[in-house]
MARDO-359668 format. One record per atom (N, C-alpha, C): x, y, z; residue number from 1; atom name. Coordinates in steps of 0.02 Angstrom, whole numbers, plus 50000, padded with zeros to 5 digits. Layout:
BEGIN
c1->X c2->Y c3->Z num->NUM atomo->CA
...
END
This chain:
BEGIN
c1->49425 c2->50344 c3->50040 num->1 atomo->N
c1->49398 c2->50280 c3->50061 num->1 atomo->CA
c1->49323 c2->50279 c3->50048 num->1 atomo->C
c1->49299 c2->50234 c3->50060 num->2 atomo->N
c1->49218 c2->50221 c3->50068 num->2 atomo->CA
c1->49167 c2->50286 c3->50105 num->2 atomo->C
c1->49141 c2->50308 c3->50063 num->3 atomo->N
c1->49091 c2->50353 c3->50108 num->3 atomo->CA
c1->49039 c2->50334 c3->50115 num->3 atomo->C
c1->48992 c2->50296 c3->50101 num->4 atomo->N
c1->48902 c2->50281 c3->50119 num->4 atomo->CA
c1->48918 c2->50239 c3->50188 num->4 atomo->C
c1->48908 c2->50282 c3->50230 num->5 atomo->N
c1->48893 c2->50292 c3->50267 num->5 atomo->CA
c1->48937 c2->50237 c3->50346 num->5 atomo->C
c1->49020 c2->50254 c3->50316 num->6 atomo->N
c1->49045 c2->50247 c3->50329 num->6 atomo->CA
c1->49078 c2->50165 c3->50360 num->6 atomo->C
c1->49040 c2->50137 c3->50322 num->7 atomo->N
c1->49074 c2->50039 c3->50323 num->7 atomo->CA
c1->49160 c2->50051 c3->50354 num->7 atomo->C
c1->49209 c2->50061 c3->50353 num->8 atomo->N
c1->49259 c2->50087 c3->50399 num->8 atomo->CA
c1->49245 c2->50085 c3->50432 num->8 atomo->C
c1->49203 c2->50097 c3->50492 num->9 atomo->N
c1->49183 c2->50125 c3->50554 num->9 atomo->CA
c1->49229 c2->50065 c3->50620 num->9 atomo->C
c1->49216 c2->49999 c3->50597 num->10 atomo->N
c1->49250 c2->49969 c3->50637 num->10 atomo->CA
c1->49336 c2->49968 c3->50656 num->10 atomo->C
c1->49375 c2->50036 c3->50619 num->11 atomo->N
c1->49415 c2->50045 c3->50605 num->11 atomo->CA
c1->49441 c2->50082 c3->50669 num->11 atomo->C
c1->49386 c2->50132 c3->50692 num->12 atomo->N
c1->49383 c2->50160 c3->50762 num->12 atomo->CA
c1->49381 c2->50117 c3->50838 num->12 atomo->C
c1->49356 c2->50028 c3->50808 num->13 atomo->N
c1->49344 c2->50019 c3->50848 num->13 atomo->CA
c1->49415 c2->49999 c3->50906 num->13 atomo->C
c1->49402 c2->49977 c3->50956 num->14 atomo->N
c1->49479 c2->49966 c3->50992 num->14 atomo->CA
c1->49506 c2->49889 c3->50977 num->14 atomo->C
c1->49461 c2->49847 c3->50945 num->15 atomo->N
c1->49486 c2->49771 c3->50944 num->15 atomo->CA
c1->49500 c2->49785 c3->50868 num->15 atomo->C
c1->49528 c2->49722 c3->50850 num->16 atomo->N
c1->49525 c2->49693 c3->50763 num->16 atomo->CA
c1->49458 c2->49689 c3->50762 num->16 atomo->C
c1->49432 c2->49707 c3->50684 num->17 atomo->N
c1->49364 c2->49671 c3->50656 num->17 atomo->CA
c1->49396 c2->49614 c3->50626 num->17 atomo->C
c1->49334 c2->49558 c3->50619 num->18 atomo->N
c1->49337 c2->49497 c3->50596 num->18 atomo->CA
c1->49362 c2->49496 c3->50535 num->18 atomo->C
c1->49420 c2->49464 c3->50495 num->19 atomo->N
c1->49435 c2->49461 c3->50457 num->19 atomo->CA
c1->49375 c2->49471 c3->50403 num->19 atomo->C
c1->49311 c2->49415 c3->50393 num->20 atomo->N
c1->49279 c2->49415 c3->50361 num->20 atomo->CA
c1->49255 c2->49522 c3->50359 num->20 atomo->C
c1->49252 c2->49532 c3->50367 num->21 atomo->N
c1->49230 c2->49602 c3->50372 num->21 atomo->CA
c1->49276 c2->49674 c3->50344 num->21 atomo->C
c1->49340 c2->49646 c3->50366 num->22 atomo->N
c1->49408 c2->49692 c3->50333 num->22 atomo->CA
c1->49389 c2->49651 c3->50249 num->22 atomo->C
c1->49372 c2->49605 c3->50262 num->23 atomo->N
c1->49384 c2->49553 c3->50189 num->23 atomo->CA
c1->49338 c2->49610 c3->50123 num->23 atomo->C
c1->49265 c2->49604 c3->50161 num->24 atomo->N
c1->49200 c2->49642 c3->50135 num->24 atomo->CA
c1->49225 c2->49694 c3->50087 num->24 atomo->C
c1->49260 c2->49757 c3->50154 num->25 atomo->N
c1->49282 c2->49813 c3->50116 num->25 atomo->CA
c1->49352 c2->49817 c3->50059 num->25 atomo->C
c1->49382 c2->49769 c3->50075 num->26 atomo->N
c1->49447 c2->49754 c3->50051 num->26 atomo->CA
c1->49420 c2->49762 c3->49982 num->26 atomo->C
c1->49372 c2->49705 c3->49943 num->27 atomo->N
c1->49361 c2->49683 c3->49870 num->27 atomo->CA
c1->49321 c2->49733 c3->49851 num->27 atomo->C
c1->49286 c2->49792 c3->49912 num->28 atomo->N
c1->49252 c2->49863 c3->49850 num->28 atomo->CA
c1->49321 c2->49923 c3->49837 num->28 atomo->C
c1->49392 c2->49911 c3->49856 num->29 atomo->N
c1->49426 c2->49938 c3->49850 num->29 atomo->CA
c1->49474 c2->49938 c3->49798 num->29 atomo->C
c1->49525 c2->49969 c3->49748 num->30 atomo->N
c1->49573 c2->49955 c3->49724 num->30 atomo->CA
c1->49621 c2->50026 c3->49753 num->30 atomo->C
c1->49680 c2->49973 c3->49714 num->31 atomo->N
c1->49726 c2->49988 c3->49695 num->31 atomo->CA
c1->49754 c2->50039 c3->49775 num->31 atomo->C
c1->49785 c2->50106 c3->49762 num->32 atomo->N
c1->49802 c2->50139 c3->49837 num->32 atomo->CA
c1->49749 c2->50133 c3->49891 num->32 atomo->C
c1->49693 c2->50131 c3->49875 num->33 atomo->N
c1->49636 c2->50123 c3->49922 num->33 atomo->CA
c1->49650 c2->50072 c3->49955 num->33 atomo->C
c1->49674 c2->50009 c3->49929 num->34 atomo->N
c1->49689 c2->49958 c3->49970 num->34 atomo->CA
c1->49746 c2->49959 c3->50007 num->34 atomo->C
c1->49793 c2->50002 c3->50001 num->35 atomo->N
c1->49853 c2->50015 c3->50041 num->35 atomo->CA
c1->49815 c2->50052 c3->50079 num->35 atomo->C
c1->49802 c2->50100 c3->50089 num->36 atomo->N
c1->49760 c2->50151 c3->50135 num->36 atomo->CA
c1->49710 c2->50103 c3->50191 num->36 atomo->C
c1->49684 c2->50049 c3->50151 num->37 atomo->N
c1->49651 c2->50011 c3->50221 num->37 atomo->CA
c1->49718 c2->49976 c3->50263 num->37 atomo->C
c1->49752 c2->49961 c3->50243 num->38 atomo->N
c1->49781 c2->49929 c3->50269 num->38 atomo->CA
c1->49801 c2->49980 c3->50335 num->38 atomo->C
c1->49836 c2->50034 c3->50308 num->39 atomo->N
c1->49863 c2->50067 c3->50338 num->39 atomo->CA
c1->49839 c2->50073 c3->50382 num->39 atomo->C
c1->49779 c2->50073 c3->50400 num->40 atomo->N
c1->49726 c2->50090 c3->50453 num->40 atomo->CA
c1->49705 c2->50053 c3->50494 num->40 atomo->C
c1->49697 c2->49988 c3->50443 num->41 atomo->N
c1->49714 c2->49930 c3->50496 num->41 atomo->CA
c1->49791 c2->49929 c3->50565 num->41 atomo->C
c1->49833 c2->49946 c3->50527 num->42 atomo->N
c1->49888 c2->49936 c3->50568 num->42 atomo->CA
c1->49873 c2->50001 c3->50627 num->42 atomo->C
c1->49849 c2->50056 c3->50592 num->43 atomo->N
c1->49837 c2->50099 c3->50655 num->43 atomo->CA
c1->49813 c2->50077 c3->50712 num->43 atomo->C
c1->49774 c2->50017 c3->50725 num->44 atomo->N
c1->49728 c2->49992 c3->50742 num->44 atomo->CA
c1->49733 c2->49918 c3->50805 num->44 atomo->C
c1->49813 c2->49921 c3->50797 num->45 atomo->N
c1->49846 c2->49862 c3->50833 num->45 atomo->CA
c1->49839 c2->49913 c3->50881 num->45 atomo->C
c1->49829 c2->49864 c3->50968 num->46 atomo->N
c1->49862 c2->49871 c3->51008 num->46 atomo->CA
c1->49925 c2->49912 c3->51023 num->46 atomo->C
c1->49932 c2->49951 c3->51039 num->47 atomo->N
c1->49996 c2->49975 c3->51054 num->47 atomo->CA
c1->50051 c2->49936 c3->51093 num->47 atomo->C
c1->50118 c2->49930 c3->51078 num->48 atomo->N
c1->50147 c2->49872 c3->51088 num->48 atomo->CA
c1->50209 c2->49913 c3->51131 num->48 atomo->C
c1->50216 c2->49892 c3->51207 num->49 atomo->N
c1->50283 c2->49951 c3->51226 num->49 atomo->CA
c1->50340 c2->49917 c3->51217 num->49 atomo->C
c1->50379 c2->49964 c3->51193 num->50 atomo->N
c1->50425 c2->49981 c3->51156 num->50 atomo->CA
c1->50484 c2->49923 c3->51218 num->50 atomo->C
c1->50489 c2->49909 c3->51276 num->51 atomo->N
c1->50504 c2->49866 c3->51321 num->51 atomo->CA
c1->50498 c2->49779 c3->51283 num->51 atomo->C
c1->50464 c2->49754 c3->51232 num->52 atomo->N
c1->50456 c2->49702 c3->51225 num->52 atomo->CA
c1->50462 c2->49696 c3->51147 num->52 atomo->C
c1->50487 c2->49746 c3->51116 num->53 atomo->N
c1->50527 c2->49752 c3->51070 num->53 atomo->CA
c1->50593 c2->49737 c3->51074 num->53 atomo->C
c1->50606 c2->49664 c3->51078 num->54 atomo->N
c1->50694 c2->49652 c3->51069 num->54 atomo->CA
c1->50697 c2->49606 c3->51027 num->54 atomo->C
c1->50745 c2->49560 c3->51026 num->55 atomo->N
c1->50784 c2->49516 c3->50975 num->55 atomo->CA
c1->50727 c2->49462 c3->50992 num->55 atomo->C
c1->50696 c2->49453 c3->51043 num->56 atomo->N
c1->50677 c2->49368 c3->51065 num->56 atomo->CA
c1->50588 c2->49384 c3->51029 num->56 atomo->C
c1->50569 c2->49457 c3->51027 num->57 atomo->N
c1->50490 c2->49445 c3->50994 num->57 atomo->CA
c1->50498 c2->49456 c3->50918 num->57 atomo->C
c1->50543 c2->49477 c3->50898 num->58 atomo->N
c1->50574 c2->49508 c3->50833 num->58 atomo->CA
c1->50546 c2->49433 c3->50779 num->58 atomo->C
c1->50507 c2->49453 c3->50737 num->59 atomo->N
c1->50488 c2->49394 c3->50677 num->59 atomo->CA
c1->50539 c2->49389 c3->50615 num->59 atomo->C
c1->50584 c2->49361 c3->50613 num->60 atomo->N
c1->50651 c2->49317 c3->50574 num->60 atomo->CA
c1->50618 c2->49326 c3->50517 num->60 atomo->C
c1->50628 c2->49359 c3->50449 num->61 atomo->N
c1->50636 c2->49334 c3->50378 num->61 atomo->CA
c1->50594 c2->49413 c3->50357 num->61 atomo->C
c1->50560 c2->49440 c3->50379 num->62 atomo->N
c1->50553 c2->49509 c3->50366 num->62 atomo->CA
c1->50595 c2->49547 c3->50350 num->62 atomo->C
c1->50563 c2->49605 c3->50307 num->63 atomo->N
c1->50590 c2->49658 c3->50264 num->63 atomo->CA
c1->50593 c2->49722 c3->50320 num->63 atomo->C
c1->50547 c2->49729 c3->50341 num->64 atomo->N
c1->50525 c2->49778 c3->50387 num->64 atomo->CA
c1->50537 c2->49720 c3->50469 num->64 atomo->C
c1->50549 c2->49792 c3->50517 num->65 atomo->N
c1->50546 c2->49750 c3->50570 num->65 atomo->CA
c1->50465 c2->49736 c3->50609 num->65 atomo->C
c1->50467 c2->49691 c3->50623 num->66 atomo->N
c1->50399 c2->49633 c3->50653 num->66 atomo->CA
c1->50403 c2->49601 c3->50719 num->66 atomo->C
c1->50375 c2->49627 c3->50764 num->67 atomo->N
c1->50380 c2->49599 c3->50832 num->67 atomo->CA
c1->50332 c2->49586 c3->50853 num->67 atomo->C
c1->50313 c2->49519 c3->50883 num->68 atomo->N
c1->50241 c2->49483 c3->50893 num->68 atomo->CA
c1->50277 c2->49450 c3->50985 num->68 atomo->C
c1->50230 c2->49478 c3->50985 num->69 atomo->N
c1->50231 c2->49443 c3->51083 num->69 atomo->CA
c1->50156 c2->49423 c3->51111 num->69 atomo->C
c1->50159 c2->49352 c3->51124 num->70 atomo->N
c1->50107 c2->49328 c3->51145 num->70 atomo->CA
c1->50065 c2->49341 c3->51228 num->70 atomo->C
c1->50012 c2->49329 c3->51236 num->71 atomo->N
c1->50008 c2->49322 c3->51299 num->71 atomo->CA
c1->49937 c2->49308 c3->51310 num->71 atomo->C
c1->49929 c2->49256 c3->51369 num->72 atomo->N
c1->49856 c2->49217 c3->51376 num->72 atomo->CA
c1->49811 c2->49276 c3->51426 num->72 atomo->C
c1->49751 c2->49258 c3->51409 num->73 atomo->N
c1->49706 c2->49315 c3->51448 num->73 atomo->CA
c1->49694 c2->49272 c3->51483 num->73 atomo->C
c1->49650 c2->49305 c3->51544 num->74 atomo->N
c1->49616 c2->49268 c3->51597 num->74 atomo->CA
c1->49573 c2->49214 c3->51598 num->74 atomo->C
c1->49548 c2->49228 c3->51516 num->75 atomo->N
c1->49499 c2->49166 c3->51509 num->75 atomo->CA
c1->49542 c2->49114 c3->51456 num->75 atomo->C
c1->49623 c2->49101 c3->51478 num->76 atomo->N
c1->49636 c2->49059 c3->51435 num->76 atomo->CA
c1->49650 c2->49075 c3->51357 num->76 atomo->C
c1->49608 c2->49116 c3->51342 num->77 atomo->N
c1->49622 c2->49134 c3->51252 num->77 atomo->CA
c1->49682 c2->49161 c3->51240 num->77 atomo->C
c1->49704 c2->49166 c3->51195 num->78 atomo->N
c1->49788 c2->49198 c3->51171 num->78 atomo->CA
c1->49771 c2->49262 c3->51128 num->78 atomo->C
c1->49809 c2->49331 c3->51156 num->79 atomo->N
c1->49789 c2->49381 c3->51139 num->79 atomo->CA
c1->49888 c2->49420 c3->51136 num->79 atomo->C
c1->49882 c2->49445 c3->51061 num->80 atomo->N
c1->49964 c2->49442 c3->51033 num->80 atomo->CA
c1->49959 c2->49533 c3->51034 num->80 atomo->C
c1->50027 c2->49539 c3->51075 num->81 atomo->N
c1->50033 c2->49611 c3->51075 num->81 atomo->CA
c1->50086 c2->49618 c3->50997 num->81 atomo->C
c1->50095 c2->49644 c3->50933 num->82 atomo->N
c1->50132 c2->49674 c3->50873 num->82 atomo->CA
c1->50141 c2->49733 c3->50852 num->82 atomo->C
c1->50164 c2->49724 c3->50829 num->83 atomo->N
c1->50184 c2->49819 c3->50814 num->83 atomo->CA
c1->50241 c2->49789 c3->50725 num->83 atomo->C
c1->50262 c2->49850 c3->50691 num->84 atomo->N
c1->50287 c2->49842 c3->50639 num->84 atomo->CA
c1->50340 c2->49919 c3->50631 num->84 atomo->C
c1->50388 c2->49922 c3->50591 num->85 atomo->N
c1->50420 c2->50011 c3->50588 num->85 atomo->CA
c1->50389 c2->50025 c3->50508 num->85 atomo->C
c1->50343 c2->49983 c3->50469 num->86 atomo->N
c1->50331 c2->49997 c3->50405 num->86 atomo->CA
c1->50269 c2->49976 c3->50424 num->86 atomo->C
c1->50241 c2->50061 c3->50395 num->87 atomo->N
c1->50152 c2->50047 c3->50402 num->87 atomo->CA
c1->50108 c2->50014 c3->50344 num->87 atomo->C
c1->50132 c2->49996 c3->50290 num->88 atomo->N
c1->50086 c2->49923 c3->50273 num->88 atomo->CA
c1->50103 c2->49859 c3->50287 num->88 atomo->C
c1->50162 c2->49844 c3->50317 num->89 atomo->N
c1->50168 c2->49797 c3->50331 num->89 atomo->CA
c1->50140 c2->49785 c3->50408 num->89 atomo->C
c1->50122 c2->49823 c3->50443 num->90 atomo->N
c1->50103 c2->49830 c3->50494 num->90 atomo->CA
c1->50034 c2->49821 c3->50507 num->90 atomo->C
c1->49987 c2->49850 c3->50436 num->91 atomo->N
c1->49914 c2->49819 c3->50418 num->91 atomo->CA
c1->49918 c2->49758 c3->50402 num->91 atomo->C
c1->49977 c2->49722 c3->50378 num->92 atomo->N
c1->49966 c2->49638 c3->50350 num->92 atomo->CA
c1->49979 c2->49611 c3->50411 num->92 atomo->C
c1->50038 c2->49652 c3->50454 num->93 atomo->N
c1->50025 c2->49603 c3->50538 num->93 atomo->CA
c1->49954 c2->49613 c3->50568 num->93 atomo->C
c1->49915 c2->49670 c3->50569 num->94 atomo->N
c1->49835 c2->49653 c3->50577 num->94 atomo->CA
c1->49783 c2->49609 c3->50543 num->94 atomo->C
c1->49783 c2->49595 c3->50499 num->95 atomo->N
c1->49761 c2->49577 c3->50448 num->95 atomo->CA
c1->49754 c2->49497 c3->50478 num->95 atomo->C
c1->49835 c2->49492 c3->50483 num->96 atomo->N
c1->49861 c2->49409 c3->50520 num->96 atomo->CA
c1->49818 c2->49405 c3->50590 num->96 atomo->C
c1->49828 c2->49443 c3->50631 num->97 atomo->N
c1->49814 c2->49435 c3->50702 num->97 atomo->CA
c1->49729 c2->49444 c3->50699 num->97 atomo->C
c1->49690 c2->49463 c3->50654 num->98 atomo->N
c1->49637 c2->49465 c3->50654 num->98 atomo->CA
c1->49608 c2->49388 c3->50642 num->98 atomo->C
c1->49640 c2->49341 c3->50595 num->99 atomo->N
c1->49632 c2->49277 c3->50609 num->99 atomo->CA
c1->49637 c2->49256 c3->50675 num->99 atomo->C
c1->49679 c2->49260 c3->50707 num->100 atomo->N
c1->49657 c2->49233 c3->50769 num->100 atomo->CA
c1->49658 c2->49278 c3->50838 num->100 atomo->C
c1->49670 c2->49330 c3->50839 num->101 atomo->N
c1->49664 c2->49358 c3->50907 num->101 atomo->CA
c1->49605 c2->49333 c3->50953 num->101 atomo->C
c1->49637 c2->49337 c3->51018 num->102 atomo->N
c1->49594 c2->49321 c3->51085 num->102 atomo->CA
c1->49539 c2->49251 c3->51056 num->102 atomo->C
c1->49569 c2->49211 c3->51033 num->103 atomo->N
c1->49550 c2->49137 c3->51014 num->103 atomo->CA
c1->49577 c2->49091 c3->51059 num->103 atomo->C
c1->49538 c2->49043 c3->51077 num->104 atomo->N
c1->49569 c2->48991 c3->51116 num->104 atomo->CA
c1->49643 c2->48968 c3->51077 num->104 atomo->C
c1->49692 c2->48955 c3->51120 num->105 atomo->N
c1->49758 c2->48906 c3->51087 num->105 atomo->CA
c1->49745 c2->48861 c3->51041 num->105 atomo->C
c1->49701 c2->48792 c3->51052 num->106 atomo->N
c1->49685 c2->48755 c3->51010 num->106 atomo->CA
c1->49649 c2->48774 c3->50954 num->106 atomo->C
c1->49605 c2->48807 c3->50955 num->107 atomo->N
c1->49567 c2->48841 c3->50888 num->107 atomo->CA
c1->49623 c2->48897 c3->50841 num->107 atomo->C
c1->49667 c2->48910 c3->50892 num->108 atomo->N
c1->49749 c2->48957 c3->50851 num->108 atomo->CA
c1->49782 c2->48911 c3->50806 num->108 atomo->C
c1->49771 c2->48845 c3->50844 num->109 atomo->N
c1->49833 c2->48812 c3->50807 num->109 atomo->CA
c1->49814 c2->48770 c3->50769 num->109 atomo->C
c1->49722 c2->48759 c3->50745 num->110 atomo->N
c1->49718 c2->48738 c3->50691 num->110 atomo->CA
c1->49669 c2->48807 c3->50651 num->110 atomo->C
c1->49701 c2->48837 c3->50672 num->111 atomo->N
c1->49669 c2->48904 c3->50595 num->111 atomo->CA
c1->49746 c2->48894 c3->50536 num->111 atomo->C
c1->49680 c2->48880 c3->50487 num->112 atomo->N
c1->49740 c2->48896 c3->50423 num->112 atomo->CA
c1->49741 c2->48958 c3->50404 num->112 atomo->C
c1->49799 c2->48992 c3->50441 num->113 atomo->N
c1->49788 c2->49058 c3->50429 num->113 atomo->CA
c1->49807 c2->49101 c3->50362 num->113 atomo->C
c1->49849 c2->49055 c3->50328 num->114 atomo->N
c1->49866 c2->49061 c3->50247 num->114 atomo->CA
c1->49810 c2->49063 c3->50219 num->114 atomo->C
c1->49738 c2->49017 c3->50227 num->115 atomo->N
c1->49718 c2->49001 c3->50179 num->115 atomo->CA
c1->49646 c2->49070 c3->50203 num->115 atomo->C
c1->49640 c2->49073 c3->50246 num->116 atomo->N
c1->49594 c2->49113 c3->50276 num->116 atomo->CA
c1->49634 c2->49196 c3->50234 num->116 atomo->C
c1->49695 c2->49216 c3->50229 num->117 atomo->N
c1->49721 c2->49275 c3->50205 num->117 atomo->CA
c1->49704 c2->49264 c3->50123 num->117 atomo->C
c1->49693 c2->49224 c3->50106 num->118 atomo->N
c1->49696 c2->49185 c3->50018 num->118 atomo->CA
c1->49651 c2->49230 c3->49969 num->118 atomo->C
c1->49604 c2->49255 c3->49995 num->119 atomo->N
c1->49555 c2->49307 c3->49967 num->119 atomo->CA
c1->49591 c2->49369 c3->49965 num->119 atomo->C
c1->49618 c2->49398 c3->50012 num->120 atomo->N
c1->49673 c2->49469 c3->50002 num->120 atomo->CA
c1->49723 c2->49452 c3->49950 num->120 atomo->C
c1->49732 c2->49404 c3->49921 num->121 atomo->N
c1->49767 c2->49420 c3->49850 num->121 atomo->CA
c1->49841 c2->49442 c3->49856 num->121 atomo->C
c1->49870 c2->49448 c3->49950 num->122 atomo->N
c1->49914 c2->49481 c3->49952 num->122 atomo->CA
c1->49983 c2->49488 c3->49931 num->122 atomo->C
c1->50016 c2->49438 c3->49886 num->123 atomo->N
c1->50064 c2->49423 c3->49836 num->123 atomo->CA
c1->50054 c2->49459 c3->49779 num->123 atomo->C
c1->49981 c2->49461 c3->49748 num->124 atomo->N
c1->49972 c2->49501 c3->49658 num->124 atomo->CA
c1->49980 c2->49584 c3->49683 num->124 atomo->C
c1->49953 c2->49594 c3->49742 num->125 atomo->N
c1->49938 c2->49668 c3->49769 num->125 atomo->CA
c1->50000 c2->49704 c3->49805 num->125 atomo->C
c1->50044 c2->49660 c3->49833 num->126 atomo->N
c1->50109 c2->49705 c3->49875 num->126 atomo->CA
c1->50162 c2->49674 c3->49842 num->126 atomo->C
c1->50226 c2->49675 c3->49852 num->127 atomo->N
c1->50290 c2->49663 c3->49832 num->127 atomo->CA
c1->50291 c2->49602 c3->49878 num->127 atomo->C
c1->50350 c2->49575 c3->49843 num->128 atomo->N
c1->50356 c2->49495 c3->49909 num->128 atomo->CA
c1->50421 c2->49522 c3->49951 num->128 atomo->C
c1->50425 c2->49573 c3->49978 num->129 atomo->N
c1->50467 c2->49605 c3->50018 num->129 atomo->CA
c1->50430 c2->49619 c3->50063 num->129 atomo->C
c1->50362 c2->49635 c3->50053 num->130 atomo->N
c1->50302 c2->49660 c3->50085 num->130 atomo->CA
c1->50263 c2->49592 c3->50119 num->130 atomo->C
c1->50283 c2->49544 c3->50079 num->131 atomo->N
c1->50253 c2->49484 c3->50109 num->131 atomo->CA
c1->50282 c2->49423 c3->50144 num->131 atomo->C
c1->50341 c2->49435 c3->50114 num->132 atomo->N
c1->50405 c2->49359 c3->50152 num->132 atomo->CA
c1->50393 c2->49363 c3->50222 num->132 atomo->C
c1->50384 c2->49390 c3->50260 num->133 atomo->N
c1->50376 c2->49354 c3->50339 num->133 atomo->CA
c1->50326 c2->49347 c3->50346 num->133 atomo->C
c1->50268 c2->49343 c3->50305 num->134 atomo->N
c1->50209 c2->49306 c3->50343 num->134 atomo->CA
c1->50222 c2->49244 c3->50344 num->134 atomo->C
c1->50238 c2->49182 c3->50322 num->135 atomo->N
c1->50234 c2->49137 c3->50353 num->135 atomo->CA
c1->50288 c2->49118 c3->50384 num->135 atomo->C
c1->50323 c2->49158 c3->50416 num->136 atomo->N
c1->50383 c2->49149 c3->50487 num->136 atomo->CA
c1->50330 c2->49195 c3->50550 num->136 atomo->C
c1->50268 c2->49231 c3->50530 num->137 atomo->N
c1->50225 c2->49263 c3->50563 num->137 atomo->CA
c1->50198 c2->49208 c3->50605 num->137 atomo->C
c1->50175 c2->49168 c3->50523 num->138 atomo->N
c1->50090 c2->49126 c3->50559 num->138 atomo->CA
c1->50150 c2->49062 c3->50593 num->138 atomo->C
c1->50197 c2->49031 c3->50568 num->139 atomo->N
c1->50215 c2->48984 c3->50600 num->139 atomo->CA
c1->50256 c2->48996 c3->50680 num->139 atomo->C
c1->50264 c2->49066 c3->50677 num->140 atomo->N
c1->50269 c2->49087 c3->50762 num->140 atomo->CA
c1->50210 c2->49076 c3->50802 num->140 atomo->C
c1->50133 c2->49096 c3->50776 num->141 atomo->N
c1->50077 c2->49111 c3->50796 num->141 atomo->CA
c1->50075 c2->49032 c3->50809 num->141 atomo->C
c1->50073 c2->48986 c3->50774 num->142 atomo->N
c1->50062 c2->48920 c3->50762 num->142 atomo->CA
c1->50108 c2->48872 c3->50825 num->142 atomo->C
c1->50154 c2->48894 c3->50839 num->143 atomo->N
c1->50196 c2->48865 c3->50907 num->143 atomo->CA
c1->50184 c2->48875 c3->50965 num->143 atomo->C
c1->50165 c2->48948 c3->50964 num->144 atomo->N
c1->50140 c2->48983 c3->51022 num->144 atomo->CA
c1->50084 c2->48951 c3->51039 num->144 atomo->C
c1->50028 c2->48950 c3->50998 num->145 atomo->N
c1->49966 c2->48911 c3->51009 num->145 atomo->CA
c1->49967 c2->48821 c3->51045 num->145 atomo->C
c1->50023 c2->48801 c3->50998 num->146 atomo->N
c1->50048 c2->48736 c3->51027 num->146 atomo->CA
c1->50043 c2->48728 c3->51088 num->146 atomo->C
c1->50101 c2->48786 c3->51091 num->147 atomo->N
c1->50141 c2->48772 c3->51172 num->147 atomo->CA
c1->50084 c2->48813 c3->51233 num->147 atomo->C
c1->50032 c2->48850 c3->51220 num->148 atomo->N
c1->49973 c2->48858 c3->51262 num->148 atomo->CA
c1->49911 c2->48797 c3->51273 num->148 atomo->C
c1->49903 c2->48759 c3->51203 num->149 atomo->N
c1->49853 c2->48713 c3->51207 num->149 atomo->CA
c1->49863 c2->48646 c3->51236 num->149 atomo->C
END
């Protein structure tokens, strides 16, 4: 990965970094390097217990399994517990949730979160096995937000 002086670093941190910022390092990377961020990204979710892993958080049209469970914080914002059993696809569920984590509902449910991912290239770069449930992802994210705002 990147060594001067370690740009990763937010990788340690305990939240998502801002998309714009995964974005940064993303375009000084190729090829496995960019699987490798990912990967790290996904390290990087929330830990999700294994209790709220069933059929009802389970994301429909995925290759890999995808489980997204919502839930409002104290101050109102919407903050999504996910998890994935395939670890790059598990960096593209970060990747997603970094668009909007701990965002107000209404500001969730008008993020275009397709178009905000549009710079990751992520169709030319992964298989579309790797990519078909993102938008059964964002249009879960997108209801949920609804039905909070």
């Amino acid at each position: 990965m990147l060594s001067q002086g370690g740009s990763l670093a937010y990788l340690r941190a305990m939240s998502l970094p801002p998309l714009a910022a995964i974005l940064d390092d993303y375009e000084l990377l190729e090829g496995e390097e960019r699987y490798r961020l990912l990967i790290d990204l996904g390290r990087e979710l929330e830990e999700m217990p294994d209790a709220l892993k069933t059929d009802a958080t389970k994301v429909r049209g995925c290759s890999a399994s995808v489980w997204l469970y919502p839930t409002a914080l104290d101050n109102g914002r919407l903050h999504f517990l996910a998890d994935s059993n395939a670890a790059i696809t598990k960096g593209i569920v970060a990747l997603v949730l970094s668009a909007v984590q701990d965002r107000a509902p209404e500001e969730v449910a008008g993020t275009d979160i397709a178009a905000a991912l549009a710079p990751f290239e992520l169709g030319k770069h992964l298989s579309s096995n790797r990519t078909q449930g993102v938008p059964n992802m964002i249009a879960l994210i997108h209801e949920t937000a609804q039905r909070y705002a």
